[in-house]
Structures are given as C-alpha cells and as structure tokens.
N, C-alpha and C positions, 0 to 999 in steps of 0.2 A: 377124317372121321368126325371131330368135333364141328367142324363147319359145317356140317351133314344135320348135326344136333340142334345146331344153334335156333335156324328158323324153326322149329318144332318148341324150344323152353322159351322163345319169343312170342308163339301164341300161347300157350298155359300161362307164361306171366300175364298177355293180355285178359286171357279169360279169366285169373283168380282177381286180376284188377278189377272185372265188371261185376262179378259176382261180389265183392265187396263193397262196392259203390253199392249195389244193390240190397245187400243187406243193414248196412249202414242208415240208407234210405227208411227202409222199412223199419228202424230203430227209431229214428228219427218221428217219423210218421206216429208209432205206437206212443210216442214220449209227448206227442202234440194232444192226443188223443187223453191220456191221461190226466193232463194238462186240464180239459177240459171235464171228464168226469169226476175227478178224483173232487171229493167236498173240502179238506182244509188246509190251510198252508203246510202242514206240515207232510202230508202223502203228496201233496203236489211238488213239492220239495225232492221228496225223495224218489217219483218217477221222473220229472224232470230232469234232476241232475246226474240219477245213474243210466239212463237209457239214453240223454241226448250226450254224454258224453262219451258211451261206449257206439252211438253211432256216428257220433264226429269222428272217433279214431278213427272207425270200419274205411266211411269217408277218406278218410286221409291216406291210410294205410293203400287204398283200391287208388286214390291220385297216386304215389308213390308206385303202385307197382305197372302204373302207364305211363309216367314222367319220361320223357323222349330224352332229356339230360341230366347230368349230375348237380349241377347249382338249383332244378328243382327239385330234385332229389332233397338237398339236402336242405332247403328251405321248407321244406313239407315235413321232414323233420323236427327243426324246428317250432315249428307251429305245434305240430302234436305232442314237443314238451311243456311251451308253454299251456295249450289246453288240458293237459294233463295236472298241471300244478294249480291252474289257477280255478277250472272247475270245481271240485270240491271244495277250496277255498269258501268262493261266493256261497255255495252251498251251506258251507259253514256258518257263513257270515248273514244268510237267511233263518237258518236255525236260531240262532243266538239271538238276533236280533225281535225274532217272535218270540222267543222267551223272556229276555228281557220287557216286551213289551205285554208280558201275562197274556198271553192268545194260549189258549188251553186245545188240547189237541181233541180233537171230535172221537166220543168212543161209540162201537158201534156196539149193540148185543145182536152178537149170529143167534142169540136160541130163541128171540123173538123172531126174526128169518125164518127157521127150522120151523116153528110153531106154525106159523101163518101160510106155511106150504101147504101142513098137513090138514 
C-alpha cells in the first residue's frame, strides 16, 4: 500500500519544489525592481534585504524539496542558515553605516500626491 503512495508524494514533492523555485524567482525579481525604483538607501535597504532574502529561502527551500540525495539535502540546509543569519546582519550593517555617515532618509509628503491628483 505505501509503495502504491510513494510515486504519487514524489511528484507533489516535485511540484511544491517548482512552485517554490518559482516563487522565490519572482521575490527575487520584485527585490531587483525595487532596487531600482525605490529613491534612498534606506527603502532600498529595506526591499532589498527583506524580499531577496525571503526569495533566496523560497529558492532554497524549492532546491531542497528536488535534491535527488541526502548530503544535498543537507548542504542546502546549511546554506539557508547561514543566509538566514547573515542577511539581516549586512543589512544591519548598511543601516548603521548610513547613519553614521548622516544620509538622512528621504520624506516623502502623500498629501501633495493627493492634492496634485485632484
């Protein structure tokens, strides 16, 4: 009966694997984009670092759930601890560093926006 099962929870594992590669992607993608609109270090800071690291996991997590063996398994692991600790870090260490160096964060006024619509 389980052997009956197996090839059936070996493709859903494939498929949740591609579907996460794929979302990841698309994290990744959004975080590039941001990158490029966003006006001052400090909102480029903060889409960068929360959205390309919640698409590196996606990434990793979608390799991990196709990894053919256990040694990748478990190096794909790995990797996603250290990306986990060391992302926000840098991120950190981007913040601090613009403050220390007095880069004042760009304000925006929405009600001149609002105004100019109407």
């Amino acid at each position: 009966m389980l052997d009956a099962l197996l090839p059936a929870l070996d493709v859903a594992r494939m498929w949740l694997g591609f579907a996460a590669l794929a979302l990841g992607s698309l994290a990744i993608i959004t975080g590039a984009l941001g990158l490029l609109r966003l006006s001052d270090v400090y909102q480029r800071m903060h889409g960068a670092g929360i959205v390309d690291t919640g698409g590196a996991g996606l990434i990793l997590f979608g390799l991990l759930m196709i990894s053919p063996e256990w040694q990748v398994s478990v190096r794909l692991a790995l990797i996603g601890g250290l990306l986990i600790m060391t992302s926000p870090t840098a991120t950190h260490a981007i913040a601090r560093s613009a403050s220390v160096s007095k880069v004042k964060p760009q304000v925006v006024d929405a009600t001149a926006d609002d105004e100019a619509a109407s």
